[in-house]
C-alpha positions in Angstrom: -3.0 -23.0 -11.3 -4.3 -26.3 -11.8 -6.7 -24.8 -15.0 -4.0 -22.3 -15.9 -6.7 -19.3 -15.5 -5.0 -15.9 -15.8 -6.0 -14.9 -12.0 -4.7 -11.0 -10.6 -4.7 -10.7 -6.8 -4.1 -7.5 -4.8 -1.4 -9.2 -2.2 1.4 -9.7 -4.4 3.4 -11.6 -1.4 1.3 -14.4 -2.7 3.3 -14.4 -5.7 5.7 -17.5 -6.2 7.6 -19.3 -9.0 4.3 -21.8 -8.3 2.1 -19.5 -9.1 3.1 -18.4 -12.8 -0.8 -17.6 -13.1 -1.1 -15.3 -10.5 -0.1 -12.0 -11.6 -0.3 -8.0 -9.2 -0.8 -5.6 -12.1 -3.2 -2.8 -9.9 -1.6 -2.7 -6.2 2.0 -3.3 -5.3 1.6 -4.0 -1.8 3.3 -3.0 0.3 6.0 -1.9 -1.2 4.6 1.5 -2.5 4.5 2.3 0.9 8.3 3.7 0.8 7.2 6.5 -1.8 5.5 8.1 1.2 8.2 7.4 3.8 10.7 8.6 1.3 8.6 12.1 1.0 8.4 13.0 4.0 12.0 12.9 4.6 12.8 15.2 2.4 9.2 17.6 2.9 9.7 17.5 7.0 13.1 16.7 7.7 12.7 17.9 11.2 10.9 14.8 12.1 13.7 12.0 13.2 12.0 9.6 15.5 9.3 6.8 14.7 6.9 4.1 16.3 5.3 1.6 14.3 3.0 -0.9 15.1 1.8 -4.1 12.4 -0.8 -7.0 13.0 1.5 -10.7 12.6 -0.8 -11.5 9.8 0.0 -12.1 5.8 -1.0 -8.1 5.0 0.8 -7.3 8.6 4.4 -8.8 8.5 5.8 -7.5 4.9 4.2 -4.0 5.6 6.4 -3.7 8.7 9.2 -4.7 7.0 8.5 -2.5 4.0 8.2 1.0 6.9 11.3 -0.7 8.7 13.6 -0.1 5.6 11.5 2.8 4.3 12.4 4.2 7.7 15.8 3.7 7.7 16.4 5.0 4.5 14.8 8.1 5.3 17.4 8.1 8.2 14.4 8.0 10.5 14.9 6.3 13.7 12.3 3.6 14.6 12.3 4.3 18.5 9.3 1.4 19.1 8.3 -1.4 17.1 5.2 -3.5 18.1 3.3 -6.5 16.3 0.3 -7.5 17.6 -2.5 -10.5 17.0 -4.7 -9.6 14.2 -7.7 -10.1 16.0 -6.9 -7.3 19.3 -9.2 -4.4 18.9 -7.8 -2.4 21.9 -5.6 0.2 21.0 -4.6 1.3 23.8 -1.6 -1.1 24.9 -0.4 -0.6 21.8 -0.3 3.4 21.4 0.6 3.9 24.9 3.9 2.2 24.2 4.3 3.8 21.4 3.7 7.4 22.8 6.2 6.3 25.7 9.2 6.7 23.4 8.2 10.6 22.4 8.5 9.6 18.8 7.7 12.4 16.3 6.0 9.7 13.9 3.2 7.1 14.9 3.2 4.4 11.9 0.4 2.1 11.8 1.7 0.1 8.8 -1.1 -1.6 7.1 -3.5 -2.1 9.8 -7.2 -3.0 9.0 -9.5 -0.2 9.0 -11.2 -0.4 12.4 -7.9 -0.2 14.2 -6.5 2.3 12.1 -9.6 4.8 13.4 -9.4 3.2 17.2 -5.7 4.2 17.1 -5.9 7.1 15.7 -8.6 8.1 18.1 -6.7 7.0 21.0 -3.4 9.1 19.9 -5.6 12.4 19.6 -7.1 11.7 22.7 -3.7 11.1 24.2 -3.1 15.0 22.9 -0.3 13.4 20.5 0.4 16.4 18.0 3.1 14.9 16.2 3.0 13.3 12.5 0.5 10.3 11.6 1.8 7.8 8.8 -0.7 4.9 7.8 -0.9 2.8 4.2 -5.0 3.4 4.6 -7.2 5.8 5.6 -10.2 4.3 4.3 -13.4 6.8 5.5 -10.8 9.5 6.3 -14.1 12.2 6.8 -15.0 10.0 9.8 -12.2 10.9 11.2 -11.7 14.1 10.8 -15.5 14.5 12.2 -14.2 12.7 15.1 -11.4 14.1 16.1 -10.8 17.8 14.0 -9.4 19.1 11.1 -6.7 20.8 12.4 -5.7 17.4 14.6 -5.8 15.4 10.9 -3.7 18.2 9.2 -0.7 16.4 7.4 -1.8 12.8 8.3 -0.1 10.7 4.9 -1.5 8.0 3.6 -0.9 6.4 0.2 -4.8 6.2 -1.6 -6.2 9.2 -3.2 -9.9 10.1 -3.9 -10.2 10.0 -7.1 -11.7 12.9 -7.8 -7.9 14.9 -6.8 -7.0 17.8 -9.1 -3.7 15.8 -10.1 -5.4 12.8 -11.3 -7.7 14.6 -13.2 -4.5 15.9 -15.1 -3.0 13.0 -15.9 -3.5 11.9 -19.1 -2.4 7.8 -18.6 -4.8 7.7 -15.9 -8.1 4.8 -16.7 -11.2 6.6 -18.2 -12.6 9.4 -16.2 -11.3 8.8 -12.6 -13.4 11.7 -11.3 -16.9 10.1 -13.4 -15.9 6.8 -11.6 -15.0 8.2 -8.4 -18.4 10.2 -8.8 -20.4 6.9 -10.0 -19.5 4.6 -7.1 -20.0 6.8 -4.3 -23.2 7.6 -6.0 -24.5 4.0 -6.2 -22.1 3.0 -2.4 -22.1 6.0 -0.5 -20.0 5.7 2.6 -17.9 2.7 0.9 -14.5 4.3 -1.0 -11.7 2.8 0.0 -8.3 1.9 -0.8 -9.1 -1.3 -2.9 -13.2 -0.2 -4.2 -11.2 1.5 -7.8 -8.1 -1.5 -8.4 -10.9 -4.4 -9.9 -11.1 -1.3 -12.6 -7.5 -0.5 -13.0 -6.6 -4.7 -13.5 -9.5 -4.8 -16.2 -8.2 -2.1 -18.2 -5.0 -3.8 -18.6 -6.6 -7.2 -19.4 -8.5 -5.4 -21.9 -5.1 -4.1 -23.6 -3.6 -7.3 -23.5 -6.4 -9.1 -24.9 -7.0 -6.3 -27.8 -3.1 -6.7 -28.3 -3.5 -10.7 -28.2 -6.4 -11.0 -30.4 -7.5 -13.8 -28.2 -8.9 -14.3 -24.9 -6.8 -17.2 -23.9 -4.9 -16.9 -20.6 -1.6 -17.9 -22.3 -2.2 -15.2 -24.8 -3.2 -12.5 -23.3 -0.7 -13.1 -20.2 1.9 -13.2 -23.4 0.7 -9.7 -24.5 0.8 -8.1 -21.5 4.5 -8.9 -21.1 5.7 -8.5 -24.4 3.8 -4.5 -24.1 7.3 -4.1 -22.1 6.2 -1.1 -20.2 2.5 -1.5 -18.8 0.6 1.3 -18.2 -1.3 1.1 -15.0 -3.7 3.4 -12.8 -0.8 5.8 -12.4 1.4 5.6 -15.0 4.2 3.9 -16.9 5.3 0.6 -15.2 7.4 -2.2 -15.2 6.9 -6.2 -14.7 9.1 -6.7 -11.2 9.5 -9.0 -8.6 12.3 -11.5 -9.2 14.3 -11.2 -6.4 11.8 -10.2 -3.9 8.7 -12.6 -5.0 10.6 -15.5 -7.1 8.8 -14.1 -10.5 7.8 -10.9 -12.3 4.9 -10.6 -12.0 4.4 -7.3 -10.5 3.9 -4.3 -11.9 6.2 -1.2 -10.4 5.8 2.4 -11.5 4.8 5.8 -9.7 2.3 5.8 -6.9 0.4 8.6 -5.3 1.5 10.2 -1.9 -1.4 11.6 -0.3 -2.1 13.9 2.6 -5.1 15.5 4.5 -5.7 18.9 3.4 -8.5 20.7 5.3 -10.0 18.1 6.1 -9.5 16.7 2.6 -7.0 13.9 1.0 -4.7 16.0 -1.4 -1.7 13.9 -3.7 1.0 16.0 -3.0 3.7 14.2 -5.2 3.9 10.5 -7.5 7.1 9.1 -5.9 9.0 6.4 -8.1 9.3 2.7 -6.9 11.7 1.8 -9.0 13.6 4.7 -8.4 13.5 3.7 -4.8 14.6 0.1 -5.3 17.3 1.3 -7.2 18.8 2.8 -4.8 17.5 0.9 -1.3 16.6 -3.1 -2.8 19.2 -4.7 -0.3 17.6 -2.7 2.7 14.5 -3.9 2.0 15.2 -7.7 1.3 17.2 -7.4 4.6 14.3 -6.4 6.5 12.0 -8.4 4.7 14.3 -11.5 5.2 14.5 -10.4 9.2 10.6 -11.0 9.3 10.8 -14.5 6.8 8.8 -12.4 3.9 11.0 -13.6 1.0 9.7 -15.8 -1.1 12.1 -18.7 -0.2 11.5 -18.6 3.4 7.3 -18.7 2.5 7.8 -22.0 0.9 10.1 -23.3 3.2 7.5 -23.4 6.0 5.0 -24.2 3.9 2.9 -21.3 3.3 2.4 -17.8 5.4 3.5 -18.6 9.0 0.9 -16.7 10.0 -3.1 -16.6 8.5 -5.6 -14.2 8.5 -5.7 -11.4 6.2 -7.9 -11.6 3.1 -8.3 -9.7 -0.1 -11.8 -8.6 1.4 -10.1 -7.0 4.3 -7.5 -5.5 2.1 
């Protein structure tokens, strides 16, 4: 801020009216988490009852807010809802709870990686057969290797592989998804996940604002890309966002993938809108995000997250 250096990051619940630099143009986290919620309502209505479970950290917090209105507006009933330190790695308190209430839905919000697969583990183990929601699945195929396919059938997530038949079809998409997809696995085997393609997606749209700009200055180029109106990002057309929820728009909101396992494989199986979502549920989800002290106003009250821990690398 101090330098006034056009900076992206991919939490945008660091975004503030102090941070007028800072801008979230790849990854709206978590707030396209509803567009998943919101699908399976309508694709398995059948399935009424939910646990969720979030870490009290920075990633944690808003992302069990974001389910808890998701949720609600899905008319979903959240049966058990659990936060728990960032650093447990036990999964078992916390499943077994959940499992207690016979929910149809186990919801591990945005967990980190490690306890997303120990949990998951745990609840096959536990012979749970019902749905399994999660933001990640970063290394899905272990997974499914160590449980089965049929046990990961339906498991939604919200990151695609970017080598998914719908992507290739999409004309807005950045340059050759599948080349990409192909290249990095190629050079980082093993290492795909939910952030490895968004360092991409946030240089593409710095390059169109600077082409637009002429100029390479921060002030310029963060000019152009507001003046473009609607941005296009990884997924589509978008929209600069965040007023009431962040204190400044500097997000971008548009369509974002909903993804399921497939055989064994991640599949998108619809691009739900976030801003058709807002339309409709904003009040929900400042209510539950105010609940938790997420809003903007209640970050800089206290000075700062109330609780530390989560970093971009961990995202």
């Amino acid at each position: 801020m101090r330098s006034r250096v056009l900076t992206s990051t991919l939490l945008p619940s660091d975004l503030s009216p102090d941070t007028p630099w800072l801008i979230a143009p790849s990854e709206l986290h978590p707030i396209y988490t509803v567009t998943g919620v919101d699908w399976l309502g309508r694709a398995r209505p059948a399935l009424k009852r939910a646990a969720i479970c979030s870490q009290t950290d920075a990633l944690g917090l808003p992302s069990l807010a974001t389910y808890r209105a998701a949720f609600k507006a899905a008319g979903i009933r959240v049966v058990k809802d659990i936060q728990y330190p960032p650093d447990q790695t036990d999964p078992a308190p916390i499943v077994d709870a959940m499992m207690a209430e016979d929910p149809d839905i186990l919801c591990w919000s945005t967990s980190y990686a490690p306890m997303v697969h120990a949990m998951t583990e745990y609840a096959y183990a536990k012979e749970f057969a019902g749905q399994i929601v999660s933001c990640t699945l970063d290394n899905y195929p272990a997974l499914v290797a160590r449980t089965s396919v049929e046990l990961m059938e339906g498991t939604l997530f919200q990151f695609p592989d970017f080598d998914d038949p719908l992507l290739r079809e999409k004309a807005f998409f950045f340059n050759q998804p599948d080349v990409f997809f192909e290249e990095y696995n190629r050079r980082f085997p093993g290492t795909w996940s939910a952030v490895s393609w968004e360092y991409v997606a946030t240089l593409e749209i710095w390059q169109a604002a600077v082409e637009k700009a002429g100029s390479l200055a921060p002030a310029s180029v963060l000019a152009a890309m507001k003046q473009l109106g609607q941005v296009t990002h990884a997924f589509g057309p978008a929209q600069w966002w965040g007023e009431e929820m962040f204190g400044i728009s500097n997000a971008l909101v548009g369509d974002w993938p909903v993804v399921t396992v497939q055989g064994g494989t991640a599949r998108i199986v619809e691009f739900g809108s976030i801003p058709a979502w807002l339309g409709r549920h904003d009040m929900l989800l400042r209510s539950e995000m105010s609940d938790l002290g997420q809003l903007w106003q209640q970050r800089l009250a206290k000075g700062g997250w109330a609780f530390q821990g989560a970093t971009e690398q961990q995202c």
